[in-house]
C-alpha positions in Angstrom: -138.5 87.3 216.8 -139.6 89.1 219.6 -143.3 90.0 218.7 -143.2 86.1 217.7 -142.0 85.0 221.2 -145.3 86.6 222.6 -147.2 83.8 221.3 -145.0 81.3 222.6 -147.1 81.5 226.2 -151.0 81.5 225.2 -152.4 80.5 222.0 -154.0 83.3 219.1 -155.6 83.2 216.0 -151.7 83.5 214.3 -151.7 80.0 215.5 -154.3 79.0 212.5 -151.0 80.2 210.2 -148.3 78.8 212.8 -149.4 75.2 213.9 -149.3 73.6 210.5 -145.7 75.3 209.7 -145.0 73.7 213.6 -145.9 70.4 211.8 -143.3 70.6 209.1 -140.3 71.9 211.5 -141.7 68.2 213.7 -141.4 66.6 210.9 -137.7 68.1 209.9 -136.0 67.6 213.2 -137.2 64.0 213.3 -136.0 62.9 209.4 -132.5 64.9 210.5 -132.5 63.2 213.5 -133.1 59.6 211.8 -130.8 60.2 210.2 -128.0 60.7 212.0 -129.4 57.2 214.1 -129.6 55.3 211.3 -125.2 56.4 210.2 -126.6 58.1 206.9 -125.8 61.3 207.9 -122.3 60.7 210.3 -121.6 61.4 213.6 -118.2 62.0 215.3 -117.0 59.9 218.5 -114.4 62.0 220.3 -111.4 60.4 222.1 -112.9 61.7 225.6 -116.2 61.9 227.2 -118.8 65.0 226.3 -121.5 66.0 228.3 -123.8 68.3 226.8 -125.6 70.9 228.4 -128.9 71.9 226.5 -132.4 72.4 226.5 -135.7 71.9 223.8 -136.9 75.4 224.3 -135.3 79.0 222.6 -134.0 81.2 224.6 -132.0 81.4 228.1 -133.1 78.6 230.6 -129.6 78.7 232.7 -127.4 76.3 230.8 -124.1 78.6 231.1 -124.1 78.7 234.8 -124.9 75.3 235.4 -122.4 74.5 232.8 -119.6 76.6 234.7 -121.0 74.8 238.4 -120.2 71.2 236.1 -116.9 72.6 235.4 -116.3 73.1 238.6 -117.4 70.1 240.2 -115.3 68.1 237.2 -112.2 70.0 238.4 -113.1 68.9 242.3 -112.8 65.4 241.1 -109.5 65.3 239.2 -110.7 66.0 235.8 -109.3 68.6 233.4 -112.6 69.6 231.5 -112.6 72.2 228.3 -115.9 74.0 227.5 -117.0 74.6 223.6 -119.9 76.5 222.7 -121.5 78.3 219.7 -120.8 81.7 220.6 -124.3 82.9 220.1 -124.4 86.7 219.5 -121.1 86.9 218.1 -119.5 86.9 214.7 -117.0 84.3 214.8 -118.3 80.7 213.0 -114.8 79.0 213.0 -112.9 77.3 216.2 -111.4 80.0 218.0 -110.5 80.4 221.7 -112.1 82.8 224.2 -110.6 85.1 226.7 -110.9 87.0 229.5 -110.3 90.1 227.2 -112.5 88.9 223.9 -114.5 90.9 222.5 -118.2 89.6 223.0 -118.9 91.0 219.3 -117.2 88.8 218.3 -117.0 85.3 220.5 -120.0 86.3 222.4 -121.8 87.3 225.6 -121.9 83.9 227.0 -118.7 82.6 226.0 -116.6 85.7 227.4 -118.5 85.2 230.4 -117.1 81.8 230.7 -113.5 82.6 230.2 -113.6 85.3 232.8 -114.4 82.7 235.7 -111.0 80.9 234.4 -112.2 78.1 235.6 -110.9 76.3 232.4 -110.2 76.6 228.2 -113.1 78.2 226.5 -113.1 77.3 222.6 -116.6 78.3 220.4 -117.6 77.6 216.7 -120.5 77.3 214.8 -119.4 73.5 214.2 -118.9 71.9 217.7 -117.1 69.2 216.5 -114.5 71.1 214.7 -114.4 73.4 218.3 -114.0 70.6 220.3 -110.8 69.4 218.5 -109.3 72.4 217.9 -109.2 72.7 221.8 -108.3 69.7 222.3 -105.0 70.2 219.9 -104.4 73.7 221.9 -104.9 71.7 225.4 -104.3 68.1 224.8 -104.3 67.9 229.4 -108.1 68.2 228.8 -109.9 64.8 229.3 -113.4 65.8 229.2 -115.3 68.2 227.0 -119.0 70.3 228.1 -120.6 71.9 225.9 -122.9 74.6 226.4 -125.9 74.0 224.1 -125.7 72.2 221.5 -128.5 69.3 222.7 -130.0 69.3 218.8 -126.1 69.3 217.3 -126.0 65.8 216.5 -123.2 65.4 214.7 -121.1 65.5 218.3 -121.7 62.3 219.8 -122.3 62.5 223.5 -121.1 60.4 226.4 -124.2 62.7 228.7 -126.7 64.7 227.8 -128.4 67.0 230.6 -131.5 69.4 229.7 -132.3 71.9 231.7 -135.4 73.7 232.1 -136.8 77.2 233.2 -139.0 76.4 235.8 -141.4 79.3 235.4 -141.5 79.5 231.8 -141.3 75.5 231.0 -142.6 75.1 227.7 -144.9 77.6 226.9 -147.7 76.8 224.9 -146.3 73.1 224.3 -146.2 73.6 220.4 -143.0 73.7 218.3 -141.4 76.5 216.2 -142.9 78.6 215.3 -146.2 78.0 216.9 -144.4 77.5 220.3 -140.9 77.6 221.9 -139.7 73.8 221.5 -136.9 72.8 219.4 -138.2 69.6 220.1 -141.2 67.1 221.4 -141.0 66.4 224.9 -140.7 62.9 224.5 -137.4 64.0 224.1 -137.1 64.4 228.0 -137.4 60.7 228.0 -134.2 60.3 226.3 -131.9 62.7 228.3 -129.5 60.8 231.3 -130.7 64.3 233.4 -133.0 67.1 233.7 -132.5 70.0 236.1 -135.2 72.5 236.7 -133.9 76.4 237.5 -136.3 77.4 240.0 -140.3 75.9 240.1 -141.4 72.4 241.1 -139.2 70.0 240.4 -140.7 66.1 239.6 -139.3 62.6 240.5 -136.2 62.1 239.4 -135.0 65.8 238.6 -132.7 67.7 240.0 -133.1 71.5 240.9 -131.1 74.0 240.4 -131.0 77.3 242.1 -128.9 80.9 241.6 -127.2 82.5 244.2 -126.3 85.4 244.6 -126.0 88.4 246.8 -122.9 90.7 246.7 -122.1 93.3 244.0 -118.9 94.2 241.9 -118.2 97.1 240.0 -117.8 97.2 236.8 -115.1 99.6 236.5 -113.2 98.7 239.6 -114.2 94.8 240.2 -111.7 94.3 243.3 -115.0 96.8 244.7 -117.6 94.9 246.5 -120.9 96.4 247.3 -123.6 94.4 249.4 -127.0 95.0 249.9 -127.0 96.9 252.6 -124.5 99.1 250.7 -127.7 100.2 248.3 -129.9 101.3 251.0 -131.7 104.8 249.9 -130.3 104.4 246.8 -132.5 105.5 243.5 -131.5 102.3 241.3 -132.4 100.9 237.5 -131.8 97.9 237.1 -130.8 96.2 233.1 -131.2 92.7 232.4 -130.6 91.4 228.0 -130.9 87.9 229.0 -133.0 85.0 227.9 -135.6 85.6 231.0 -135.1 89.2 232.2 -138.1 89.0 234.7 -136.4 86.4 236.6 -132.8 88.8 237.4 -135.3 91.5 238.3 -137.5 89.1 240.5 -133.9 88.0 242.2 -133.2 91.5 242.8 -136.5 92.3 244.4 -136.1 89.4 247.0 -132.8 90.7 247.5 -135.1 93.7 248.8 -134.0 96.2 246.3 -136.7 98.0 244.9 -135.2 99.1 240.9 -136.3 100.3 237.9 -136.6 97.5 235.3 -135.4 97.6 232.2 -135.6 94.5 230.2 -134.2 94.2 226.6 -134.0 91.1 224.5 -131.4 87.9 224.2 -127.9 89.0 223.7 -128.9 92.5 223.4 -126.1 94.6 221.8 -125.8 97.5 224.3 -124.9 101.0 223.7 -124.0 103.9 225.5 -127.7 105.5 225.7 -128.8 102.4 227.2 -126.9 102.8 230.6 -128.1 107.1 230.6 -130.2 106.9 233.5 -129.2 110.0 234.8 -131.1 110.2 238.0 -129.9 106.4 239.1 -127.4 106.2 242.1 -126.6 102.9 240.9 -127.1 100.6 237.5 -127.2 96.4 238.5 -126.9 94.2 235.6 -126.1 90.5 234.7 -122.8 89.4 234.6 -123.8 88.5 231.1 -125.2 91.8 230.0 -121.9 93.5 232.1 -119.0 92.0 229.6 -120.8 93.9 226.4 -120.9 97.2 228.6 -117.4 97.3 229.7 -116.0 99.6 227.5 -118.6 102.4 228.3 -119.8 101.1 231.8 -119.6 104.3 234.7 -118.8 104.1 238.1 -122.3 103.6 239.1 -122.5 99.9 237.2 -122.7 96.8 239.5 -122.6 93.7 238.8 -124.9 90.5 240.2 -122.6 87.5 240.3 -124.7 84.2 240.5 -123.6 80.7 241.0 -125.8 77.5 239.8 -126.4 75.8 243.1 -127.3 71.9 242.8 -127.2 68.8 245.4 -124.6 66.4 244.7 -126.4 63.5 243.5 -126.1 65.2 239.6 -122.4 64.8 239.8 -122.4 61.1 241.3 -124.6 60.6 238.3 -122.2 61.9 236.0 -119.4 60.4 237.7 -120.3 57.2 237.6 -121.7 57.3 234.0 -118.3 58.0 233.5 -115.7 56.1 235.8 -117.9 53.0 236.3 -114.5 50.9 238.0 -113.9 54.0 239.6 -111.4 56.9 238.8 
């Protein structure tokens, strides 16, 4: 997938191969898609509202974080929300919940992540519908459901749907799998109630997202806080297995902190002999790279928490899509 994903951003001669395959998968998502529309293949109405957080491209474009800022929000307002996801990069495909302690293995990197903010219940499964129930038996207080990805699972119907958008990446080339990264046209954009853009220009009517973050915890010892200054003179690597690793080390050099970068790819599984960096002082990584290194992490492993920040006028959307007398 990787070697693929390098002609997701420029057009080759593999396109000659690629574009008419692109045409089929078109064709696919848009018969599956019918129908589900048109009742022959059915859909499930939940008892509560479900807002869907998704995007049309593969790979990381910021959904969990703005995901946990909705949750947070929700909670602000007097709801009880419950978040379901996939549980890409693990090994678990029926409803299960998530915990601080889960293995990422198994429920993972993204999910555990979730459960250790505690904001609220964290169920996954590879069928969203069937995850979405099953938390709903475990915490029947829960009166609204988000789910991280899961824009092209229609069989969930959806009281919201938000996609967001890497603003540096967008959409690549502009072509579909394989030729390009799209799950789907972008007349789907059209469609959606809202579209946030994580970091680059940001059109009428979208909302932009931004994430913050500036202070450090260890690994090991997470009650230890270490802020920039705290890294001054410091020989430091840097490790980033997410969706868009130039962007963490990007962040980190406008932080001022000049690292050694070490991307790997999505949901990299790490090992041991990727945190041997004997001559670093210090190791920064995602807080979604951080829960798979927990178990092998040193005392020189710091962690970069961010926080999706948005202006309010996404959650008065949302609010009044869903309380339209008022709540």
């Amino acid at each position: 997938m990787q070697w693929l994903e390098q002609h997701w951003y420029r057009t080759t001669p593999l396109h000659l191969i690629l574009l008419p395959v692109s045409f089929i998968f078109r064709m696919l998502a848009a018969t599956r898609r019918a129908l589900y529309r048109s009742g022959i293949l059915t859909s499930v109405k939940l008892p509560i509202p479900i807002i869907i957080v998704g995007n049309i491209t593969v790979g990381g474009s910021g959904k969990t974080p703005l995901t946990l800022w909705l949750a947070q929000q929700l909670i602000d307002n007097g709801w009880h929300p419950g978040i379901i996801s996939r549980g890409y990069g693990g090994t678990t495909l029926s409803p299960q919940a998530v915990y601080a302690s889960s293995s990422p293995d198994e429920a993972g990197d993204e999910a555990v992540l979730m459960a250790q903010r505690k904001l609220c219940p964290v169920w996954i499964g590879r069928d969203r519908v069937g995850a979405a129930r099953a938390l709903l038996r475990a915490h029947p207080e829960c009166d609204i459901v988000l789910s991280d990805d899961g824009l092209q699972h229609y069989r969930l119907q959806r009281d919201f749907e938000i996609v967001v958008i890497d603003g540096v990446r967008r959409f690549g080339n502009g072509f579909l799998l394989p030729a390009g990264p799209l799950r789907e046209p972008l007349s789907r954009l059209a469609e959606v109630d809202a579209v946030v853009i994580n970091g680059g220009m940001v059109a009428t009517g979208q909302h932009s997202m931004q994430l913050h973050g500036e202070s450090f915890y260890n690994l090991l010892n997470p009650n230890t806080i270490a802020q920039i200054a705290d890294f001054n003179g410091q020989h430091m690597h840097a490790i980033a297995g997410i969706g868009h690793p130039q962007r963490f080390f990007a962040h980190l050099n406008r932080l001022g902190l000049r690292v050694k970068a070490h991307p790997f790819p999505d949901h990299h599984r790490f090992i041991p002999a990727d945190l041997d960096y004997t001559d670093a002082d210090a190791i920064l990584m995602t807080e979604k790279d951080a829960v798979k290194c927990t178990t092998f992490a040193n005392e020189k492993c710091w962690v970069l928490r961010v926080d999706a920040q948005l202006d309010s006028l996404l959650t008065q959307q949302i609010l009044e899509r869903l309380t339209p007398d008022g709540r």
